[in-house]
N, C-alpha and C positions, 0 to 999 in steps of 0.2 A: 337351120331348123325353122318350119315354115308349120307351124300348129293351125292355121286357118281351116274352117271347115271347108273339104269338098262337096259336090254338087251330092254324092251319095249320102256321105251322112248329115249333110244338112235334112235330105228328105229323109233319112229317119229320125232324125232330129224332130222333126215338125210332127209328124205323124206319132211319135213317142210323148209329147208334150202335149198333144190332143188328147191321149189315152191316160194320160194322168190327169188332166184337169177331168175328163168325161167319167172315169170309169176309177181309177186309180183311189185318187180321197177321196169321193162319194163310199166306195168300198169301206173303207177305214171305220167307220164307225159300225156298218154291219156286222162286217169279220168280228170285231170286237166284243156284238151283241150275240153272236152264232157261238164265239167262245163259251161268253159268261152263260149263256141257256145248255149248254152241254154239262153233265157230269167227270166228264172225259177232258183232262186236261190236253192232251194229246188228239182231242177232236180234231177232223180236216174240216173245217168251215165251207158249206158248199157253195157261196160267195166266190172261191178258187176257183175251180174248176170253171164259172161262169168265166171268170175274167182269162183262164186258160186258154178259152172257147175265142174268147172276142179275143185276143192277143193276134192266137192265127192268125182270126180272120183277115186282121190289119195287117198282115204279116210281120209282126215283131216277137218274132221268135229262132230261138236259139243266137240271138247277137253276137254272142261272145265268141262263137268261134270262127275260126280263119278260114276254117275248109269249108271252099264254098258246097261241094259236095253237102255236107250234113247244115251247113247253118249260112249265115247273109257272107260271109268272106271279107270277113271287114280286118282292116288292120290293127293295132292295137292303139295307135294313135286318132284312128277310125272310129275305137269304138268308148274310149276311152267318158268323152261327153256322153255318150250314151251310158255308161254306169253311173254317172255324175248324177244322172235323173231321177237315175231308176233309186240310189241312195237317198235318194229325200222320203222315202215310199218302204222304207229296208224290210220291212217285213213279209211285203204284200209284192211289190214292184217286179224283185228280181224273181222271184216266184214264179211269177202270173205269165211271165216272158218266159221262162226255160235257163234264165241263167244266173240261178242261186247257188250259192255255197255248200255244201262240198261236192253236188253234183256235177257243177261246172268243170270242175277239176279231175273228179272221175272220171266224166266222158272224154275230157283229153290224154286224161293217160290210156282209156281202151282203144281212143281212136289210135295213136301214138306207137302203143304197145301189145292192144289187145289182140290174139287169135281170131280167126274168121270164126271159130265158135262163139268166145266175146262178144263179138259185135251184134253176132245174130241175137242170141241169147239175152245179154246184157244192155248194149253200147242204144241197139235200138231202141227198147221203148223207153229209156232212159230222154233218146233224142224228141221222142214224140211224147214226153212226159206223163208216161201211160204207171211208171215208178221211180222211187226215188232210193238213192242208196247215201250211203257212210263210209267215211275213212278211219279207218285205227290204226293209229301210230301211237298217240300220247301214253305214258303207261303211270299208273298211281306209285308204284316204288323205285322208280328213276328218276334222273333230269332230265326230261326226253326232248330240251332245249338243244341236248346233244343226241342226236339221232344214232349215233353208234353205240348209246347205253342200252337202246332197247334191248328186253330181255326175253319176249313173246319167243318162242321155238318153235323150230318147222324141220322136225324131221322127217329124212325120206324114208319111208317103208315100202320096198315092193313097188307097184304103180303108186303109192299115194304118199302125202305127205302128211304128215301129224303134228296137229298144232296146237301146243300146250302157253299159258300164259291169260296175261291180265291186262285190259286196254281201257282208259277212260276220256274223257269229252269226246267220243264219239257220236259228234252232231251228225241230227237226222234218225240215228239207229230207231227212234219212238215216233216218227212220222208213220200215218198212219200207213204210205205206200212203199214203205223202206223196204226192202227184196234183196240187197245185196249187200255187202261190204269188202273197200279195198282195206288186204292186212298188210303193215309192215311188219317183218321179225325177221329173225336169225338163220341160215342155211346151215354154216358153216363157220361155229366159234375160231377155228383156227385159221383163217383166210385172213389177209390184210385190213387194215381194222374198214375201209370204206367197200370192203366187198363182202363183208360178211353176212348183209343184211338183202333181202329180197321179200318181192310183193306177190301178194296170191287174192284171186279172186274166191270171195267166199260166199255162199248166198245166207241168208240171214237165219234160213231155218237148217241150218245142217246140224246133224244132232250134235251134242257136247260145244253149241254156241249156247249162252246164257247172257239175256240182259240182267244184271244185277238190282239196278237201280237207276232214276236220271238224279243228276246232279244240276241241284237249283244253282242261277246264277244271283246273285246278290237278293237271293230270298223269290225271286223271279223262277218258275218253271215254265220253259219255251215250251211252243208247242210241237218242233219236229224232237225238240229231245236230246242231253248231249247224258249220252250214256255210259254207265262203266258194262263193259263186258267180257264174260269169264267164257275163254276155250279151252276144254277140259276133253284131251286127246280127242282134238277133230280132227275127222278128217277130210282129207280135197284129195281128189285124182293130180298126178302129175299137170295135166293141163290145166290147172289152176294158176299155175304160174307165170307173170308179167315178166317179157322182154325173156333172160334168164337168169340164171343163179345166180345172184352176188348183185345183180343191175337195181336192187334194193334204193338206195341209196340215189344213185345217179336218176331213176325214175321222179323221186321226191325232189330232188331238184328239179326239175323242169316241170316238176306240178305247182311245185307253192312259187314262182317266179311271174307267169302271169296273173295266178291268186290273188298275189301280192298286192298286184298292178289293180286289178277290180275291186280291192277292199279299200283301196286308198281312195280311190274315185268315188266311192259310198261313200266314203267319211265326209270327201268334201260339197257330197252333195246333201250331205244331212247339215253340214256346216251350214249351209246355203238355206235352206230351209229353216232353221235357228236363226239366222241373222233374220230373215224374212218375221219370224214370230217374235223378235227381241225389238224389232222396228215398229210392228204394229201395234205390241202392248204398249212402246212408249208412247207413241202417237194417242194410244186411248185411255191412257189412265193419269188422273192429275197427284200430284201431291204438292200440298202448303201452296197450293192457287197458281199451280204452276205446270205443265205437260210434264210427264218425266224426262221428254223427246228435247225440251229444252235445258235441260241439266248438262253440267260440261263433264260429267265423269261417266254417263250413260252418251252421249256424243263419241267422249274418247274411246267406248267399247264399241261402241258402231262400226268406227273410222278403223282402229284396230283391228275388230275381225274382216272388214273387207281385205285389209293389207293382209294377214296372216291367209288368208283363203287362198287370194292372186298369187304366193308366195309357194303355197303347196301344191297349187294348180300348175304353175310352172315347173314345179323339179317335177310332178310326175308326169307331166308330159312330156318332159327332158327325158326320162327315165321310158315310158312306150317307147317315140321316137326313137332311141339307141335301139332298144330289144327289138325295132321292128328293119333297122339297118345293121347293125353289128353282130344281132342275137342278146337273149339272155345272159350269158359269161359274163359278156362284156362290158352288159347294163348293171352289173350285181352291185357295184358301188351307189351307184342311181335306185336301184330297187333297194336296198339295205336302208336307204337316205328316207326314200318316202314312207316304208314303214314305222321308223320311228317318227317324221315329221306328223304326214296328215292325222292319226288319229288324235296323238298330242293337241294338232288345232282344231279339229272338231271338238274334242272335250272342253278345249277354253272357251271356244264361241258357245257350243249350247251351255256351259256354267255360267257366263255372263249372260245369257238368254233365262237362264232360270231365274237370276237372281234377279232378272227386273220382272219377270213375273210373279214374284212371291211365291206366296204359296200356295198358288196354282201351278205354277212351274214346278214343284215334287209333286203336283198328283196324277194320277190315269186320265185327266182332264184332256192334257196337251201332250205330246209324245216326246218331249223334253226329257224326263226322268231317264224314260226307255232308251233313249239316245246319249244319252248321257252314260249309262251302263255299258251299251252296245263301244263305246271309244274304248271304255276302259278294259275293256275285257281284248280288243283289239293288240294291246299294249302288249299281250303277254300272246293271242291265237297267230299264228304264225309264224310263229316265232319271237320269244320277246324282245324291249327295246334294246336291252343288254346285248344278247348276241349280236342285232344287227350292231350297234354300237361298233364290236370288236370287231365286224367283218370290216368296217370303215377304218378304222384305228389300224388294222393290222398291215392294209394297203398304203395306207399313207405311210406309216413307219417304212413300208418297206420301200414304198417311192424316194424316201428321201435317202433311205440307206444306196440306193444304188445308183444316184443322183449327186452326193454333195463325196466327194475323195475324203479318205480316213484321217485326219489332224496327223 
C-alpha cells in the first residue's frame, strides 16, 4: 500500500487548498448572514451558486467520481485527501464542488444503473448542478438499520407502478433545487427476503408525493432538509425502475460503500480543523498567569487527537486502497471499520476542542457546536455503529470458525 500523493492529485490538492483559503471561509460567514436575513429556513443563499460558478471555473468539480467521462476520474485513494478538505468546509465545501451527500450517491447509482432516459432527464443536470435530489429508504415505523424491514410498496399496475408507504430523513427533499427522489421499497413480498426490495426513480412533484414535515436535528433545522415523506398511491411508469425487480437491495449496496468512504474523510477533515481551532484557542487564552497551551492535560488532547486522526486516516485509506484493487465486497470489513472509527474521532477531537473553548465552543461563534452534531448524527446516517459493529464480528467469528479444527 503506497498512499503517497500522485502528481494528479497533488494538483488538485493545491488548487483545492487555494479555493478554500480564497473563497471557501471567507464564504462561511456570508452564507451564514444570507441565512439569518431570509425568513425561509430552507433559503439557497446566493453566496452558492457564486462559489458553484468559481468551482468550475477552477475546475474542481464533480471529484468524487471515477468516470472520467462525467467527473475528474480520480481513484478512491485519489480522491480521498480531496474529501479530507472539502470536510473542514462540511456545509459549504462539498456543495460548492458538486459532491455533496446524498447527490453524490444518486448520481452514481443513475450513472451505474440508470436508463438513457435517467441520464438525460435526471443524471445530467444533477452532474452540472443545475438540481439537486433525495434518497428515501429510512422509514419512521421500522428498524430500517435492516433494510429488508422496509415497508414503502410498489405495486405493479398495468405500465405503472403504485407507491404506497412512509419515508423519513430524507435529506435534501427541502433544498430549494430538490426535483427528484431515489425510492427504496417492496416489489415482491414473497421473493427471497434480499430480493424483495427495488429502486424507482421519482420526481418530487408527482401527485400523491407529500412532504410532511422536516425533522430538526438536535433542535437544529438544515437548510437542504431531512424530510418525512408520505406516498399516497403514486404513481411511476414502469421505466421508473433502477437496474430490475428485486436488484433493490444489491443497488443500496454499492451506494452507501463509497458514501461511506467520503463521510469518513469529512469527519477527518473537520477532525483537522478542530485540532486547528483547539490549538489556537490555547495559544491565545491564559488562565491563572499561565497559556492554557502550556497545561499538561490540554498538551495531552493535542498529542492525542493528532494520534487518533493519523490512526483513522490510516484504516481509511487502508479501506479506498482495497475498494479501489479488490472492489467494495472485499473492502466491507475496512468500510464497516472506518464508519464506526472516524466519526467516533472526530466527535472526541472537536469535544476536547470545545471544551478549551468554553463557552464560546457551544455557540454559532465557531462551527464546533455544528460539528459536533454533524459526528453524532454520523453514528447512526449510514448505517449505525452497531450494525457495522456486527458486520465485523460476524467475519471474524466466522474467520476463526473455519480456521482453528473443532476440540
Amino acid at each position: 500500500m503506497d498512499f503517497a500523493l500522485n502528481d494528479k492529485t497533488r494538483g488538485y490538492q493545491e488548487k483545492l487548498l487555494a479555493f478554500m483559503d480564497e473563497c471557501i471561509y471567507p464564504a462561511e460567514p456570508v452564507y451564514a448572514q444570507q441565512l439569518a436575513d431570509s425568513d425561509d429556513i430552507h433559503h439557497f443563499p446566493p453566496i452558492m451558486e457564486e462559489l458553484k460558478a468559481e468551482a468550475k471555473k477552477r475546475g474542481l468539480w464533480n471529484l468524487f467520481l471515477p468516470n472520467p467521462e462525467w467527473g475528474a476520474g480520480l481513484t478512491n485513494v485519489e480522491y480521498a485527501p480531496l474529501a479530507e478538505i472539502m470536510g473542514r468546509s462540511p456545509h459549504i465545501a462539498p456543495e460548492a464542488m458538486n459532491c455533496n451527500a446524498p447527490d453524490s450517491g444518486n448520481i452514481e447509482v443513475l450513472a451505474s444503473f440508470g436508463t438513457e432516459e435517467h441520464k438525460e432527464k435526471w443524471l445530467k443536470p444533477l452532474l452540472d448542478g443545475e438540481i439537486r435530489s433525495a434518497f428515501g429508504m429510512t422509514e419512521p415505523g421500522v428498524s430500517s438499520s435492516d433494510a429488508t424491514n422496509i415497508q414503502l410498496t410498489m405495486d405493479a399496475d398495468g405500465d405503472d407502478y403504485v407507491l404506497n408507504g412512509r419515508k423519513w430523513w430524507t435529506t435534501n427533499a427541502l433544498h430549494t433545487n430538490c426535483k427528484v427522489l431515489i425510492v427504496l421499497g417492496k416489489t415482491d413480498v414473497n421473493a427471497e427476503t434480499h430480493r424483495q426490495q427495488s429502486m424507482m426513480v421519482v420526481p418530487l412533484d408527482t401527485p400523491g408525493v407529500t412532504i410532511v414535515r422536516a425533522l430538526p436535528v438536535f433542535g437544529y433545522r438544515d437548510r437542504e432538509g431531512h424530510a418525512e415523506v408520505l406516498f399516497e398511491n403514486v404513481r411511476v411508469p414502469k421505466t421508473a425502475l433502477l437496474a430490475g425487480e428485486g436488484d433493490g437491495f444489491l443497488i443500496g449496496q454499492s451506494r452507501l460503500g463509497p458514501g461511506r468512504i467520503h463521510h469518513c474523510m469529512r469527519s477527518i477533515g473537520a477532525a483537522e480543523r478542530a485540532l486547528d481551532l483547539m490549538i489556537d484557542r490555547a495559544a491565545s487564552r491564559e488562565t491563572f498567569g499561565q497559556p492554557l497551551s502550556e497545561r499538561g492535560n490540554i498538551q495531552d488532547w493535542i498529542a492525542e487527537s493528532r494520534i487518533d486522526i493519523e490512526m483513522a486516516r490510516l484504516l481509511t485509506m487502508k479501506a479506498a486502497w482495497l475498494m479501489d484493487t479488490v472492489g467494495n465486497q472485499h473492502a466491507r470489513i475496512e468500510i464497516a471499520a472506518i464508519k464506526v472509527v472516524a466519526p467516533q474521532m472526530a466527535q472526541k477531537v472537536v469535544d476536547r476542542a470545545i471544551q478549551v473553548h468554553g463557552g464560546a465552543g457551544v455557540s454559532d461563534d465557531f462551527p464546533l457546536a455544528r460539528m459536533f452534531i454533524d459526528q453524532r448524527v454520523l453514528r447512526i446516517a449510514d448505517g449505525p455503529d452497531e450494525v457495522h459493529k456486527r458486520t465485523i464480528a460476524r467475519q471474524e467469528l466466522r474467520r476463526r470458525r473455519t480456521s482453528v479444527p473443532a476440540p
